[in-house]
DRENDO-1510 file (C-alpha; in Angstrom, 1 decimal, always signed):
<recs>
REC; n; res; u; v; w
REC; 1; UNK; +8.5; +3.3; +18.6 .
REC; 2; UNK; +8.7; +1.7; +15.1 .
REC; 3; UNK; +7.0; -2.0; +16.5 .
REC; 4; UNK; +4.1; +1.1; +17.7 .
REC; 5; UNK; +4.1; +2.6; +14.2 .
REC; 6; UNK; +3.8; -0.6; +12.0 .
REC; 7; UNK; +0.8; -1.8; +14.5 .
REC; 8; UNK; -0.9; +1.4; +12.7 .
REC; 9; UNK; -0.3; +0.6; +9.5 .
REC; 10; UNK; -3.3; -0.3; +6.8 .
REC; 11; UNK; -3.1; -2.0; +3.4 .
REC; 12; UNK; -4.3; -0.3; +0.0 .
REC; 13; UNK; -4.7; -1.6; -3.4 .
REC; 14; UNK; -1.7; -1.9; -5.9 .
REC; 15; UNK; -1.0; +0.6; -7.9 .
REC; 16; UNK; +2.4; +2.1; -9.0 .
REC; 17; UNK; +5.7; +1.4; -11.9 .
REC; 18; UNK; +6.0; -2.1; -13.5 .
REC; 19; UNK; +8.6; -4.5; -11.0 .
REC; 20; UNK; +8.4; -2.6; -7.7 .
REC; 21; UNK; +6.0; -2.9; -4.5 .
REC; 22; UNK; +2.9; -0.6; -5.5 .
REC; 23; UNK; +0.4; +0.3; -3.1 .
REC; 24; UNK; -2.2; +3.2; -2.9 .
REC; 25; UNK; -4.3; +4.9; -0.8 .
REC; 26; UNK; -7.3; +8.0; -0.3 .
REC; 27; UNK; -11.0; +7.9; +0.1 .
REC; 28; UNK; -12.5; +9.6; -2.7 .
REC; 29; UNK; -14.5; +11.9; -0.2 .
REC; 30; UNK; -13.8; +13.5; +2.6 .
REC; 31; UNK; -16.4; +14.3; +5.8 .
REC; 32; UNK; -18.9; +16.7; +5.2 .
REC; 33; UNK; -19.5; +15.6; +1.6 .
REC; 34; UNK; -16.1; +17.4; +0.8 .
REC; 35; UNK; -15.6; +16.1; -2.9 .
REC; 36; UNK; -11.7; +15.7; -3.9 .
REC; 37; UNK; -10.7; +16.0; -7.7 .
REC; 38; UNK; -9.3; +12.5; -7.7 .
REC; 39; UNK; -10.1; +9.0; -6.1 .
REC; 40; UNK; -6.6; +8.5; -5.4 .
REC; 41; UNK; -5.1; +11.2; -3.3 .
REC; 42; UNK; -1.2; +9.5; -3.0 .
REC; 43; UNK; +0.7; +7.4; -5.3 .
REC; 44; UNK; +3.3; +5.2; -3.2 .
REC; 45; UNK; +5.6; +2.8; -5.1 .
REC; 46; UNK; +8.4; +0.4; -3.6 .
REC; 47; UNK; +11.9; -0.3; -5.0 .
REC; 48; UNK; +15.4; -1.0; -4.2 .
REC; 49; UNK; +14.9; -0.1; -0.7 .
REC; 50; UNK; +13.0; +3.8; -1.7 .
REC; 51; UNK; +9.7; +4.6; -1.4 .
REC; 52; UNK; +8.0; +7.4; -3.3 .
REC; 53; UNK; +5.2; +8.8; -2.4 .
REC; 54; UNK; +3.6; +11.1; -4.8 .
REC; 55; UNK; +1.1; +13.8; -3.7 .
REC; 56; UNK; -1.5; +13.3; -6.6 .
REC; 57; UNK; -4.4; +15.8; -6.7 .
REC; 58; UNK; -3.0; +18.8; -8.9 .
REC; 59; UNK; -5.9; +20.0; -10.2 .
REC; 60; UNK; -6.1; +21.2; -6.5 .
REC; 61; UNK; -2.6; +21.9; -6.6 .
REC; 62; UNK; -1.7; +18.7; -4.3 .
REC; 63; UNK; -3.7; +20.5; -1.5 .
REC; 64; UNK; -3.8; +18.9; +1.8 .
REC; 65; UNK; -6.8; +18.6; +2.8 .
REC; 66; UNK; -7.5; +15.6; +5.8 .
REC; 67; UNK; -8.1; +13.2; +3.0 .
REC; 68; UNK; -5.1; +14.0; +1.7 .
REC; 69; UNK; -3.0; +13.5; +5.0 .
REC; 70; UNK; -4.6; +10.7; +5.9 .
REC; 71; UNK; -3.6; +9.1; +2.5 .
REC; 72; UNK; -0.1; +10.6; +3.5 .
REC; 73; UNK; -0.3; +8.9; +6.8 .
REC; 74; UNK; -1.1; +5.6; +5.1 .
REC; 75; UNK; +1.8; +5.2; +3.0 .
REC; 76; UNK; +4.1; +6.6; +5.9 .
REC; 77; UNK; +3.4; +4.3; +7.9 .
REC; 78; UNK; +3.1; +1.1; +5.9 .
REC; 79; UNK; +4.8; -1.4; +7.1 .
REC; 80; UNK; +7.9; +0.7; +8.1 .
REC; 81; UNK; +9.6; -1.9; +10.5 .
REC; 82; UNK; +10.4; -3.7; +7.1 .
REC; 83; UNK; +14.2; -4.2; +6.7 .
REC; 84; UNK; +13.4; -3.4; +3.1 .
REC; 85; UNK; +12.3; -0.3; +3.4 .
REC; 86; UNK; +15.6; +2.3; +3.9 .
REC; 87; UNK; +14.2; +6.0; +2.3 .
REC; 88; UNK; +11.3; +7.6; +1.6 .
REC; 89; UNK; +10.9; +10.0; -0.7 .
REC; 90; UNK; +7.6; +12.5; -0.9 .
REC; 91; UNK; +7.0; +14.7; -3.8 .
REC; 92; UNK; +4.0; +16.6; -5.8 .
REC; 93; UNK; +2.6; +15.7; -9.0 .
REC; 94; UNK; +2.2; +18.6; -11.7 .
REC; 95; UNK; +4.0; +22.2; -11.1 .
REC; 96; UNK; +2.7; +22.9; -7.4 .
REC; 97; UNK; +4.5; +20.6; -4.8 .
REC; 98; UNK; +1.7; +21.4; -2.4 .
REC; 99; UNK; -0.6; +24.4; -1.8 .
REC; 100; UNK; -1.2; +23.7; +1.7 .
REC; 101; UNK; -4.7; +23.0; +3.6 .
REC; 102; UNK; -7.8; +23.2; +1.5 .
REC; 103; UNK; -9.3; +26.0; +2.2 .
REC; 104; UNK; -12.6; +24.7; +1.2 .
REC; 105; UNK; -12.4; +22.6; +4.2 .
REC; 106; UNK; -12.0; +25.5; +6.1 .
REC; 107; UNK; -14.8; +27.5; +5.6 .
REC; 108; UNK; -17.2; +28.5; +7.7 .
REC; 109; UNK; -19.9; +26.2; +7.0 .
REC; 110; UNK; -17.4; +22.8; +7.9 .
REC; 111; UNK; -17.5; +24.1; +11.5 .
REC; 112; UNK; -14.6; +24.8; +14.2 .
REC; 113; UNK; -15.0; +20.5; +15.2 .
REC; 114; UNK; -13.9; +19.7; +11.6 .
REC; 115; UNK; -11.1; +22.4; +11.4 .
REC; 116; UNK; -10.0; +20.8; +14.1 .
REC; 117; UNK; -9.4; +17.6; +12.9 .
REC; 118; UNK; -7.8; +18.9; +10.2 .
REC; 119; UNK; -5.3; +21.1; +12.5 .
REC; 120; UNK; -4.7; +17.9; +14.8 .
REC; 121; UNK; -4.4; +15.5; +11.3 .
REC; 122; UNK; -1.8; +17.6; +10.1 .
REC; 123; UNK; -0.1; +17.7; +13.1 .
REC; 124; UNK; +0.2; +14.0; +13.4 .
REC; 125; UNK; +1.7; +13.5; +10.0 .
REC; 126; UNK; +4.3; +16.6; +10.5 .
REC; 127; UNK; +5.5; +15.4; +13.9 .
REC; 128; UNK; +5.4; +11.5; +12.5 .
REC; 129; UNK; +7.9; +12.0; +10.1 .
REC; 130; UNK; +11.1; +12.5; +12.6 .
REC; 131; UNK; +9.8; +9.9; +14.7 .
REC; 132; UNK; +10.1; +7.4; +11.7 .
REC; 133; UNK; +12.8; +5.5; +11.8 .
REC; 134; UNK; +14.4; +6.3; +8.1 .
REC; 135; UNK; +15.6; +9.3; +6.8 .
REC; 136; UNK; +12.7; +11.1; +4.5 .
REC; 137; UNK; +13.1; +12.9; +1.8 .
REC; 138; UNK; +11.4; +16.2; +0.0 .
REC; 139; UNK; +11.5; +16.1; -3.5 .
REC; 140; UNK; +10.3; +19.7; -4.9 .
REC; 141; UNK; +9.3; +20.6; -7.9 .
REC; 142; UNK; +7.3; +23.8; -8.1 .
REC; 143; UNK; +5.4; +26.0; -5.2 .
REC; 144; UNK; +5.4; +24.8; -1.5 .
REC; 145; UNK; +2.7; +26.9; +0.0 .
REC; 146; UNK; +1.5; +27.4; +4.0 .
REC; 147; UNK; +1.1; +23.6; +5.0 .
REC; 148; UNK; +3.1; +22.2; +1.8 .
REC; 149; UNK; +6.2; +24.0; +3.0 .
REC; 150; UNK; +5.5; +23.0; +6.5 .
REC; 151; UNK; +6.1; +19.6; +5.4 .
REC; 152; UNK; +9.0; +20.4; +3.2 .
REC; 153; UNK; +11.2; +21.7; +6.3 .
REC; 154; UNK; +9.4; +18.7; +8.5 .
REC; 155; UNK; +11.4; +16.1; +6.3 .
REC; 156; UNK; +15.3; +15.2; +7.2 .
REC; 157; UNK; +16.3; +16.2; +3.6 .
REC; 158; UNK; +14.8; +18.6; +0.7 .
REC; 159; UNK; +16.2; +18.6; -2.3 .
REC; 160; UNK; +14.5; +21.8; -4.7 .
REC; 161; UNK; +14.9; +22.5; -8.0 .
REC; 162; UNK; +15.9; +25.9; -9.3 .
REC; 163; UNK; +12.4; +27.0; -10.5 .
REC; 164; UNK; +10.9; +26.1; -7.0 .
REC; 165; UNK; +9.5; +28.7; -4.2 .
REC; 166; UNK; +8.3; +28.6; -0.7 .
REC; 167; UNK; +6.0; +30.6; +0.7 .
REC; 168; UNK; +3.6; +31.1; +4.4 .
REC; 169; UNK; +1.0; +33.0; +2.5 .
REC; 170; UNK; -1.9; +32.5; +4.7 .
REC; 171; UNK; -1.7; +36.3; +6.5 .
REC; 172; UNK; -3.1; +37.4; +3.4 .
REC; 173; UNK; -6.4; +35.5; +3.4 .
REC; 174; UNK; -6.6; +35.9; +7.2 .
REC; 175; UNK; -5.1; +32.8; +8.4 .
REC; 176; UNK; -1.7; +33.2; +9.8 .
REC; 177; UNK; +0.5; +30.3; +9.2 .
REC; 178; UNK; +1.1; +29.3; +12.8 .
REC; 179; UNK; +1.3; +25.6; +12.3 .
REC; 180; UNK; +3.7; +26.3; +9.0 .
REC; 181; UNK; +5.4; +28.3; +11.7 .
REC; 182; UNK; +6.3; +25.6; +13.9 .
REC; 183; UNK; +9.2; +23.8; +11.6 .
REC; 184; UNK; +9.8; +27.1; +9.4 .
REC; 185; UNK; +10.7; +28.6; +12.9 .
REC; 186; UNK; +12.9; +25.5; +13.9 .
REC; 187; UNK; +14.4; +25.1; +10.3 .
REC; 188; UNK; +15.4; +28.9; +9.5 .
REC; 189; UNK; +16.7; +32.0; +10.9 .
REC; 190; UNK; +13.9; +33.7; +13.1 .
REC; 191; UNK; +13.9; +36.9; +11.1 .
REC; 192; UNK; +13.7; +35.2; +8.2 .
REC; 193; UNK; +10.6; +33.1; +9.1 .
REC; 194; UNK; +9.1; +36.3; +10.8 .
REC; 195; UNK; +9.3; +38.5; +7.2 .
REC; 196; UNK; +7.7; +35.0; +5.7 .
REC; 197; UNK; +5.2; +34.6; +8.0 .
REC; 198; UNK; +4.4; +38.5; +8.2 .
REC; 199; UNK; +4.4; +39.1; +4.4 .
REC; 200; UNK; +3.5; +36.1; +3.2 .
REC; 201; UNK; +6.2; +36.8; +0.0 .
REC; 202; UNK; +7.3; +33.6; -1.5 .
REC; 203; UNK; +11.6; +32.8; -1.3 .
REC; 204; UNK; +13.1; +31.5; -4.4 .
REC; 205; UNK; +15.3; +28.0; -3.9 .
REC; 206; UNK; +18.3; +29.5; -3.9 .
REC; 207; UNK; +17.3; +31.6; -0.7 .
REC; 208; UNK; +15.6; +29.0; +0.7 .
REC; 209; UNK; +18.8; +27.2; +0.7 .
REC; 210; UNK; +20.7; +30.2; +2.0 .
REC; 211; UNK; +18.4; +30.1; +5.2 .
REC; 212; UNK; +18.6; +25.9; +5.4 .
REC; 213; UNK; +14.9; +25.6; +4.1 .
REC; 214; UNK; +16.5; +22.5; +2.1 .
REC; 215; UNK; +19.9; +21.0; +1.9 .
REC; 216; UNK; +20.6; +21.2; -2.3 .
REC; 217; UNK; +19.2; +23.0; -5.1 .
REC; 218; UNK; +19.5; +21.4; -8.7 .
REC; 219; UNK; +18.2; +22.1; -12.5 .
REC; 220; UNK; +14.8; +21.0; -13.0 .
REC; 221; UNK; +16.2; +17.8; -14.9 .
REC; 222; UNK; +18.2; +16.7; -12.5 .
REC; 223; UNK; +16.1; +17.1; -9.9 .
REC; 224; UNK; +14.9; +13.1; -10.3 .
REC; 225; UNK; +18.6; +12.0; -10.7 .
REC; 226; UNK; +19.9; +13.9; -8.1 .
REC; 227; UNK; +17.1; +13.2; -5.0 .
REC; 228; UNK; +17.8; +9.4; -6.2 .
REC; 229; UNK; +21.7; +9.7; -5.7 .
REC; 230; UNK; +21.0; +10.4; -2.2 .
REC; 231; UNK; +18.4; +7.8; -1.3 .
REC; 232; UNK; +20.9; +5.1; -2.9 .
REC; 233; UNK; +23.1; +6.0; -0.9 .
REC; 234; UNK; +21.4; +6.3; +2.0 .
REC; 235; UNK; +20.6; +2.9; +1.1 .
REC; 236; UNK; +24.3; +1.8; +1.2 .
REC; 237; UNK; +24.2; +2.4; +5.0 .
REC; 238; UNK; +22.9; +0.1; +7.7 .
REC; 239; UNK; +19.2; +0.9; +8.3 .
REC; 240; UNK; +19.6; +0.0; +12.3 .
REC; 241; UNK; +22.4; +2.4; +12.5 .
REC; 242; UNK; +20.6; +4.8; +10.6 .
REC; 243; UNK; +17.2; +4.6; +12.6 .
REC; 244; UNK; +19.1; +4.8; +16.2 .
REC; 245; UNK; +21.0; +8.0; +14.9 .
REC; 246; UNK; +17.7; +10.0; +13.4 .
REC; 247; UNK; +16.0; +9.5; +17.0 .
REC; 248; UNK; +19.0; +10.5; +19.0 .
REC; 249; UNK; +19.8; +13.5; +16.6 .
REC; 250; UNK; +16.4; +14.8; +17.1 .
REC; 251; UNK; +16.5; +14.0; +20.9 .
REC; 252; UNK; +19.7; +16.1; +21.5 .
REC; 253; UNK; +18.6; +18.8; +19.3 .
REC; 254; UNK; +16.3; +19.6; +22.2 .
REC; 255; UNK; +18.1; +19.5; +24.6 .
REC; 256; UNK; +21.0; +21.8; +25.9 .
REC; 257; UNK; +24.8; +21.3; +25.0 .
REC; 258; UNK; +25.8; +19.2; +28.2 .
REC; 259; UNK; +22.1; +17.1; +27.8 .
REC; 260; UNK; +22.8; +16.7; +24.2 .
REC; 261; UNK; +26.6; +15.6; +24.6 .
REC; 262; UNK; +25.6; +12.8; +27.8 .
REC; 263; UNK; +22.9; +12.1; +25.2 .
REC; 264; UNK; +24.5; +11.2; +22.5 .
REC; 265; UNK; +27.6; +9.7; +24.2 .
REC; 266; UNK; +25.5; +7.0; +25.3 .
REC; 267; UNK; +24.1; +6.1; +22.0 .
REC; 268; UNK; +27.3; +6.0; +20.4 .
REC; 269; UNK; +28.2; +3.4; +23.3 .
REC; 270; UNK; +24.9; +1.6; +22.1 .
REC; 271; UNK; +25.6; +1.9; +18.7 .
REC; 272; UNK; +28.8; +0.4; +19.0 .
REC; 273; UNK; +27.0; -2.6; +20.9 .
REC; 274; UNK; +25.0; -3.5; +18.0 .
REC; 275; UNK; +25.6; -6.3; +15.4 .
REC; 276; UNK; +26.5; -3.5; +12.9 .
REC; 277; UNK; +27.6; -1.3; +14.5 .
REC; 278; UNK; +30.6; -4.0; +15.1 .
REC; 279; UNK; +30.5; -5.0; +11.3 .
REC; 280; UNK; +30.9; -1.7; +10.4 .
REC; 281; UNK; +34.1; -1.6; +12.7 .
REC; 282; UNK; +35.5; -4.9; +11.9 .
REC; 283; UNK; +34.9; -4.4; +8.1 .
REC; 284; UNK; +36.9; -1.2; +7.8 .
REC; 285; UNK; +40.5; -2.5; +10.2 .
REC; 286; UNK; +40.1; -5.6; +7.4 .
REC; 287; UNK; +39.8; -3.0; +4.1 .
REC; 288; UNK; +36.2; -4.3; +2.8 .
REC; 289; UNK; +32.5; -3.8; +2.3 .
REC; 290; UNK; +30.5; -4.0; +5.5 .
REC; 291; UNK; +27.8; -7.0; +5.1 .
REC; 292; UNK; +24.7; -5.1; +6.9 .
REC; 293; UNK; +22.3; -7.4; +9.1 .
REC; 294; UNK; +19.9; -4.0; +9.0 .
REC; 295; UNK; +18.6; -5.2; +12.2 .
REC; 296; UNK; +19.0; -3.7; +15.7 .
REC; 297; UNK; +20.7; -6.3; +17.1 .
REC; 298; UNK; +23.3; -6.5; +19.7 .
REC; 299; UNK; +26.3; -8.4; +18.7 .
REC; 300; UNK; +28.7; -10.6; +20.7 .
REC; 301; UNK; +30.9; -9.4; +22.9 .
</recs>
């Protein structure tokens, strides 16, 4: 799967912070003659092993329109077999993490053949993100609306501040959130994403970590400290190890109890066949730090 994924990945020009691994990406217009607000729809930067990717059009509150995703896409996907590559992180720029699809690119006059490839775009990058083969990361500051909190419960992790809210308002404009509906409905109690869907009333942070919407709520300022606490140590952890237990966690998660246990037996077999998985063995009976290969090798028997 990840040899498939880096075949698709493309090359952008560099952009990001002073001494990591910039790259950018976004076509300043989208089909139809669908102007966006800025050239550069995603900011991606590279460093220590974490990627951020930055959703970067907030005068239209980060919305994801299919210029937007396949920017999104882009950075996902670039070159994501790299042993130095261990987190990614995705966040908004300005107060709105992401007001979901454009709904300028939804209108009537775009047609049912360009909604469509906006739907199908959308789902691509949603259902790409647990096939990836490191953990990803929601970083929320602000309002996750419709599609935006789609892709907040799509990640692994999501780490909100206090101030943020999530929301499936499309009922009110006439477009239920059925797409949004999809991971809400896998990631929350079923009455809970039912009143959200049917209302389309925002949940504050705190609820939204009740109900398992994301895994840790913090104050505003430490929102950066805190979501870069976890990638590091994400980081500490070998990537092979780490890639073979996010596929086979969502594997079993489908599957019933028995399934899932066979499953998952196996894998722990597998994982104890590879070159780190034996490190990571060998270096705990001796009392010291593992010494990571990162690669999904088998080691000696």
């Amino acid at each position: 799967m990840a040899a498939a994924l880096a075949r698709l990945c493309l090359r952008g020009k560099p952009f990001g912070r002073p001494g990591s691994v910039p790259f950018s990406s976004g076509p300043p217009q989208a089909p139809g003659g669908l102007q966006e607000a800025e050239a550069r729809l995603t900011r991606a930067w590279q460093e220590g092993g974490i990627r951020n990717i930055v959703l970067s059009n907030p005068l239209r509150r980060n919305a994801l329109s299919l210029a937007m995703l396949k920017s999104l896409h882009k950075d996902l996907l670039r070159e994501i077999d790299s042993t130095d590559l261990r987190v990614i992180i995705i966040s908004g720029e300005g107060p709105v993490f992401s007001s979901g699809h454009d709904l300028k690119e939804l209108s009537h006059e775009t047609g049912g053949k360009y909604h469509q490839e906006v739907f199908e775009t959308c789902a691509e990058v949603m259902t790409l993100l647990p096939k990836l083969p490191v953990p990803i990361i929601a970083k929320v500051n602000g309002l996750a609306t419709a599609a935006g909190c789609q892709l907040v419960a799509s990640c692994d992790i999501a780490v909100a501040s206090e101030e943020s809210k999530f929301a499936t308002p499309g009922v009110n404009v006439g477009l239920f959130c059925s797409t949004p509906a999809v991971p809400l409905g896998r990631a929350v109690p079923r009455k809970v994403a039912l009143e959200m869907l049917f209302t389309g009333e925002p949940i504050t942070a705190q609820e939204a970590l009740l109900h398992g919407l994301v895994s840790r709520v913090v104050l505003a300022e430490k929102l950066e400290d805190e979501t870069l606490r976890i990638a590091r140590r994400i980081c500490e952890n070998s990537r092979s190890v780490l890639a073979l237990g996010k596929a086979t966690f969502y594997k079993q998660m489908a599957q019933d109890v028995e399934t899932a246990y066979r499953t998952a037996s196996g894998v722990m077999v597998d994982n104890l066949a590879l070159e780190d998985g034996q490190e990571g063995i060998e270096a705990f009976l001796r009392k010291r730090k593992p010494v990571w290969s990162q690669l999904g090798r088998k080691g000696s028997s």
